[in-house]
C-alpha positions as CSV (number, residue, x, y, z in Angstrom):
1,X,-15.0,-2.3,-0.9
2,X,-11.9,-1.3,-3.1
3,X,-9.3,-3.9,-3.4
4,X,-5.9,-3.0,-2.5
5,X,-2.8,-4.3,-4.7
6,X,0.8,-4.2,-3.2
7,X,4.3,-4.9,-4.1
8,X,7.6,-5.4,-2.2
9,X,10.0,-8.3,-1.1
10,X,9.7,-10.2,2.0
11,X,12.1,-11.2,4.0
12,X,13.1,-13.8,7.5
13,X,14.1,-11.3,10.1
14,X,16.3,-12.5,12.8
15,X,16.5,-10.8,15.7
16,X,18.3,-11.5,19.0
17,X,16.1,-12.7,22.2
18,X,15.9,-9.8,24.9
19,X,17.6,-6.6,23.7
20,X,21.1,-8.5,22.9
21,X,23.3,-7.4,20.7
22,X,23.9,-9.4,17.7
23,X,27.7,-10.2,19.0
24,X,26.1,-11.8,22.0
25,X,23.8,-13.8,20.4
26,X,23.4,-17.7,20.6
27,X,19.7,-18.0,18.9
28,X,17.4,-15.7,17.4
29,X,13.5,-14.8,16.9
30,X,12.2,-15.3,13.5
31,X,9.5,-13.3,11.7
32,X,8.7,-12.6,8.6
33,X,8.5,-8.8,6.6
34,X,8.9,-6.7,4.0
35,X,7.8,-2.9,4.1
36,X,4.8,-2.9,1.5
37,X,3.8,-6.2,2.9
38,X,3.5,-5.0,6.2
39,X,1.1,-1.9,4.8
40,X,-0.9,-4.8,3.0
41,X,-1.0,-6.8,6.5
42,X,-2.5,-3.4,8.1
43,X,-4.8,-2.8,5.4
44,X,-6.0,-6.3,6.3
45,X,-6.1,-5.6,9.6
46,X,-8.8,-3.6,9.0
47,X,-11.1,-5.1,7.0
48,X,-9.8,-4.6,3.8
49,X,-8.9,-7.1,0.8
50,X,-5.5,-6.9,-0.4
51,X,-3.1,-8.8,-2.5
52,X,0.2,-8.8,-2.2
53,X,3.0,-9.1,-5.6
54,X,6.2,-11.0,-4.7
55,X,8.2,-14.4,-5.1
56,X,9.9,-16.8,-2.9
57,X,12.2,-19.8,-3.5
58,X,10.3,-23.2,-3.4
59,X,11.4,-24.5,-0.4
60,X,10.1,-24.7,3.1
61,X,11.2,-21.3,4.3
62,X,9.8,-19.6,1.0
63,X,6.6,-21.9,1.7
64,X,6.7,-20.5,5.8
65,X,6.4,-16.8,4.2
66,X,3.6,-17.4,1.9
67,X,1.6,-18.7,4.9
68,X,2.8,-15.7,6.9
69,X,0.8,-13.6,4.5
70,X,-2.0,-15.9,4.3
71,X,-2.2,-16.0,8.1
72,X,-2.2,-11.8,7.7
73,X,-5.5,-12.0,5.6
74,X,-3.3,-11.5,2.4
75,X,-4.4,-12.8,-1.0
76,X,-1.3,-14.8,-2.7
77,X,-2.6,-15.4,-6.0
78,X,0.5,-12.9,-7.4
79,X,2.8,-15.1,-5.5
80,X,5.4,-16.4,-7.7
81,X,8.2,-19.1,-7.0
82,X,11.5,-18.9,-8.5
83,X,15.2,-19.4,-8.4
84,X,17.5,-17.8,-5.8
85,X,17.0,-17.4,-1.7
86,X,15.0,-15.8,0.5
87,X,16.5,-12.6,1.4
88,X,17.5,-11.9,5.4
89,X,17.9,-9.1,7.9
90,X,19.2,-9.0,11.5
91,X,17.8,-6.8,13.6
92,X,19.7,-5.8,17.1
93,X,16.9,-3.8,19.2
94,X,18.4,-1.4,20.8
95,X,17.4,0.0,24.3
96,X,18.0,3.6,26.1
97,X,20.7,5.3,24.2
98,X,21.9,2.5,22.2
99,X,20.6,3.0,18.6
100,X,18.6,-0.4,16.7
101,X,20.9,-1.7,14.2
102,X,19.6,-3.6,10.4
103,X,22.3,-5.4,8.5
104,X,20.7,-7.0,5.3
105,X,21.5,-10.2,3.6
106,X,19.1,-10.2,0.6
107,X,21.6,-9.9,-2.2
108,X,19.8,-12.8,-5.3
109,X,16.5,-13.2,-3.7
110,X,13.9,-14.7,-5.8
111,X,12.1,-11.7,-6.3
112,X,14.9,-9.5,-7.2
113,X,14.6,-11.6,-10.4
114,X,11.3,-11.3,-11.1
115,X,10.2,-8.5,-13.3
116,X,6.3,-9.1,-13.7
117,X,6.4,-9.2,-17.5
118,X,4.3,-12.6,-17.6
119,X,1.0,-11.1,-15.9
120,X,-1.4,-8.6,-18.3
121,X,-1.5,-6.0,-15.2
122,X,-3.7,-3.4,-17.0
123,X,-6.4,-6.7,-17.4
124,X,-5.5,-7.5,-13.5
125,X,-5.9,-4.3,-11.7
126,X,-9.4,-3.8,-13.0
127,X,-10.4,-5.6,-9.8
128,X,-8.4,-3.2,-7.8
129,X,-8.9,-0.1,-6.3
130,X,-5.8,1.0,-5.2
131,X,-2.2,0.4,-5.4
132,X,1.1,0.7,-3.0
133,X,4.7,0.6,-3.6
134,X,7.7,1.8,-2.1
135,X,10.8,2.8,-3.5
136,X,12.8,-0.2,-1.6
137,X,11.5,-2.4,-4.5
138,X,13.0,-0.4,-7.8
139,X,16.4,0.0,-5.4
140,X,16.9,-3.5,-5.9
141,X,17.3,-4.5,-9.1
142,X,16.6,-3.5,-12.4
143,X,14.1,-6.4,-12.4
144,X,12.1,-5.0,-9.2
145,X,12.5,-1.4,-11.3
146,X,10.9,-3.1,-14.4
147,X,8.0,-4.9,-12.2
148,X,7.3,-1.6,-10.3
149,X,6.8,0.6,-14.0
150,X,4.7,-2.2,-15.3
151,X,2.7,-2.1,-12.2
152,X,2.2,1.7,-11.9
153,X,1.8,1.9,-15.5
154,X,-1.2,0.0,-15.5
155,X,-3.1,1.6,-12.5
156,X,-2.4,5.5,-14.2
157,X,-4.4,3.4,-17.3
158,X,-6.8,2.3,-15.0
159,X,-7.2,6.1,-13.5
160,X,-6.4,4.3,-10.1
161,X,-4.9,6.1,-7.3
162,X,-1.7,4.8,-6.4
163,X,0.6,6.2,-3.1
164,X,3.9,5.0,-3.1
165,X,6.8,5.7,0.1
166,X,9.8,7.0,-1.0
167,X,11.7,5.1,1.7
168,X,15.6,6.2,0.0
169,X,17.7,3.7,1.4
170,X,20.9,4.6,0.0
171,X,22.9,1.2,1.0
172,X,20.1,-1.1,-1.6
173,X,21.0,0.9,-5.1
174,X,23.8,-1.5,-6.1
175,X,22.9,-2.7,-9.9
176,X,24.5,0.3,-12.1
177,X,21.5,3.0,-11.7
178,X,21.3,5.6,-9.0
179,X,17.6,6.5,-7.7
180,X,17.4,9.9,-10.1
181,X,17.5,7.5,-13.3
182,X,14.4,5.2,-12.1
183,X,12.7,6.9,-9.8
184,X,11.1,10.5,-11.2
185,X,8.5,8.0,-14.0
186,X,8.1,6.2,-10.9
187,X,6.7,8.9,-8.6
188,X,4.9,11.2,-12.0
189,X,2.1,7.7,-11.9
190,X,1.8,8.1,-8.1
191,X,-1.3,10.0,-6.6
192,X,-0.2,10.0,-2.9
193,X,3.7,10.5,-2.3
194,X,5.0,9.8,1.3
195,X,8.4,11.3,1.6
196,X,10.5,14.2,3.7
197,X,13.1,16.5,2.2
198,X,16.1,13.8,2.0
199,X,13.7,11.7,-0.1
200,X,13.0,13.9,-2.8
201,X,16.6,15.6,-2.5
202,X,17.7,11.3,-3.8
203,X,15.7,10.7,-5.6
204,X,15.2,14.0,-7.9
205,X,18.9,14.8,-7.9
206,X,17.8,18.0,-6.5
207,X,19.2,20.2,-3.8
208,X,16.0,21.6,-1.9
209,X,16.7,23.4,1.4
210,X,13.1,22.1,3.2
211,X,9.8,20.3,2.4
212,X,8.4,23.2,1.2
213,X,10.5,24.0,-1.6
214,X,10.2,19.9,-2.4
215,X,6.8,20.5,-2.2
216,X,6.6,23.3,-4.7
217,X,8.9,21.5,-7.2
218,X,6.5,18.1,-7.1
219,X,2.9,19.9,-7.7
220,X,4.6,21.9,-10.4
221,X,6.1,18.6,-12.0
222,X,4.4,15.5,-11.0
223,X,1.0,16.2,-13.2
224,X,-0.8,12.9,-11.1
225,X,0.1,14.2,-7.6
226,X,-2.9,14.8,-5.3
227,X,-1.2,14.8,-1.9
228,X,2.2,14.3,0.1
229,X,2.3,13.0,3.1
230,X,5.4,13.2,5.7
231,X,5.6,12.1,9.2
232,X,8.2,14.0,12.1
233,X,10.1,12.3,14.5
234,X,12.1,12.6,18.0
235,X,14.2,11.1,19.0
236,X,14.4,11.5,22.9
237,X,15.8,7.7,23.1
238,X,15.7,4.0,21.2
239,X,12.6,4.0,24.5
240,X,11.1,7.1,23.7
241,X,10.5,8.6,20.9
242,X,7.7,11.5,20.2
243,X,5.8,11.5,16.8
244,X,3.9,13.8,14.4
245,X,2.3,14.1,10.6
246,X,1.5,16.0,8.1
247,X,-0.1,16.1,5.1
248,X,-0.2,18.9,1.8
249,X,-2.0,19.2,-1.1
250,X,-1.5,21.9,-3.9
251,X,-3.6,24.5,-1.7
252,X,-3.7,22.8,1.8
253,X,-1.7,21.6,4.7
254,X,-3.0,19.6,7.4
255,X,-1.3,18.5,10.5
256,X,-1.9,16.3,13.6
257,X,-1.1,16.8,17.2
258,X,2.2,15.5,18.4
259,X,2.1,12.3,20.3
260,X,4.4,10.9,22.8
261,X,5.6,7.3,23.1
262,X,7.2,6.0,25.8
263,X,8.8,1.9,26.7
264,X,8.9,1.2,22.9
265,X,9.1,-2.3,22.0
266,X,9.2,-2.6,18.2
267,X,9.9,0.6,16.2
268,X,10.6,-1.4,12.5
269,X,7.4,-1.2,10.9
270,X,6.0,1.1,12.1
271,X,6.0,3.4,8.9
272,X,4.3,0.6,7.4
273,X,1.5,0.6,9.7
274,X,1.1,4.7,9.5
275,X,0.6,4.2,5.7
276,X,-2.0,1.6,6.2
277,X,-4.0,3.9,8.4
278,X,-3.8,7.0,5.8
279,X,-4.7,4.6,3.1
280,X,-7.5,2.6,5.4
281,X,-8.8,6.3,5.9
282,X,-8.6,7.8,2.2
283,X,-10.4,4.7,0.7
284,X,-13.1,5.1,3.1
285,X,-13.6,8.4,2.4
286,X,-12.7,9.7,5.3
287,X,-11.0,13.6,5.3
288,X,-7.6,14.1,4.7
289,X,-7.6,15.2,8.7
290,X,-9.7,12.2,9.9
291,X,-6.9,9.6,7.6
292,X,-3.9,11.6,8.9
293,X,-5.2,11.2,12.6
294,X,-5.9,7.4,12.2
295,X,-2.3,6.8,10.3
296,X,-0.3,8.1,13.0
297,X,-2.4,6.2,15.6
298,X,-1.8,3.4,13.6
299,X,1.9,4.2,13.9
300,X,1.7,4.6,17.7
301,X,0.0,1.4,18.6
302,X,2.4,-0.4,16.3
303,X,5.4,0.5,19.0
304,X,4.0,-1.5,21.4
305,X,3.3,-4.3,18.9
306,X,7.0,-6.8,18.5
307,X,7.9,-8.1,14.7
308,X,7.0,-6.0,11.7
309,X,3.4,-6.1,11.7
310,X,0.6,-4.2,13.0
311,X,-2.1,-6.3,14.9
312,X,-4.9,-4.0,16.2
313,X,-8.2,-2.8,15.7
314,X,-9.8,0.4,15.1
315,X,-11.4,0.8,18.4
316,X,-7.6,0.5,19.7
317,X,-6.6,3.1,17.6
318,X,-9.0,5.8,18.4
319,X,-8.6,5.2,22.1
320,X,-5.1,6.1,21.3
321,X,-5.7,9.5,19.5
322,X,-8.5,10.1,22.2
323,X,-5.8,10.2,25.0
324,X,-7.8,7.1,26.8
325,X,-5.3,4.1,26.1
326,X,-3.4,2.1,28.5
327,X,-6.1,0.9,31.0
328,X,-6.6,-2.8,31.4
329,X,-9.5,-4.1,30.0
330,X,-12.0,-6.6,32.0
């Protein structure tokens, strides 16, 4: 079975009990999470090996988030502890017509200063299979920018196929270099781009109109680029939301069938968990349909799951895309 390397800060997220707002609040829930180590958790989930790139402060919170992985099924052995703090989000779940809410604290984390130049990668990632980044890690620092490049260098050496999420956020590129200056090497290493229009539109410094001329642009440019991926949502409320995907390659498009989710519990993470599915289903060889389907059904079920991670099982999954979830089971 391939092994699966990711990349990506973790952080404590704080959220308030019972749909309060975060003016109301007197305590808080704590999890742990981190976009590519929530993918790495789903992968997990599902059988497969994965290791996970990061670094805490030495104390007992950083200590707390280590096991958090290790409890996941995570490998830590690229765990590294260093100065600084562990970075922090609030999240305020919102309920009917009232939006969620994220406001970040993770300004100096310990692995914002950690740019991966004391590991021989290219020597390390001939035990791995695949590779996963997003472009919330090179946002933050030029550090986390250096660490990614090593990283991505090493698995195009390697010929390994690496997907990466765009994931703009525009609030996180705060260090002198806007996304246009780091991100293009970034995404020419990457096999399996997930991204819509906005994405590309950041992170190219282009202007495109749709997908499709995005589309055009990347195959033409990005010589490595074997597939982009992009998921569609509504909106209907913070409750009930309806969700789609889609997938292209030079010559193809693929889509699935729109599904409808209804009394939403958790939305944050659920990206995460729709990456683990396409990547769960491209490893195994499955076809680009058959990855696509189990991605967004990885998605689905992760609504109904609370904190960042996806906890299910691939029975669960195609129950969901096969229209038969919901019924207690005895």
């Amino acid at each position: 079975m391939k092994k699966v390397l990711t990349l990506g800060e973790i952080m404590l997220r704080l959220s308030p009990p019972d749909n309060q707002r975060l003016a109301q609040a007197n305590s808080f829930n704590l999890v742990f999470g981190g976009s590519e180590a929530n993918v790495a958790a789903g992968l997990s989930n599902f059988g497969m090996q994965v290791s996970h790139v990061t670094a805490f402060p030495n104390h007992d919170l950083g200590k707390a988030a280590v096991s958090h992985l290790r409890k996941n099924g995570i490998d830590t052995t690229f765990v590294k502890f260093l100065p600084g703090r562990l970075g922090v989000y609030f999240l305020e779940q919102g309920s009917g017509l009232r939006s969620s809410k994220i406001v970040y604290d993770r300004a100096n984390s310990s692995f914002s200063s950690y740019d991966g130049s004391d590991e021989n990668w290219e020597e390390i990632l001939k035990e791995f299979g695949w590779v996963h980044w997003s472009g919330i890690t090179p946002a933050l620092s030029q550090e986390s920018a250096n660490l990614t490049l090593r990283l991505l260098e090493a698995a195009r050496k390697n010929s390994i196929p690496v997907s990466g999420d765009l994931n703009y956020r525009s609030n996180l590129w705060k260090y002198g270099k806007s996304p246009d200056e780091i991100m293009p090497r970034m995404m020419e290493l990457t096999t399996h781009i997930i991204g819509g229009t906005r994405d590309f539109n950041q992170c190219l410094n282009k202007d495109f109109q749709s997908l499709q001329e995005a589309r055009t642009f990347a195959f033409q440019h990005l010589q490595n680029l074997q597939m982009i991926v992009n998921t569609q949502r509504i909106v209907h409320s913070a409750s009930h939301n309806t969700l789609s995907a889609n997938a292209y390659t030079k010559d193809s498009s693929i889509s699935t069938e729109s599904i409808e989710i209804q009394n939403i519990i958790d939305r944050v993470g659920t990206g995460d968990a729709f990456a683990s599915g396409l990547i769960f289903g491209l490893i195994n060889r499955k076809s680009i349909q058959e990855s696509l389907d189990f991605g967004l059904g990885a998605a689905v079920l992760k609504h109904s799951i609370p904190g960042d991670v996806l906890i299910g099982s691939e029975e669960e999954i195609k129950e969901i895309l096969e229209g038969k979830s919901g019924a207690i089971k005895r």
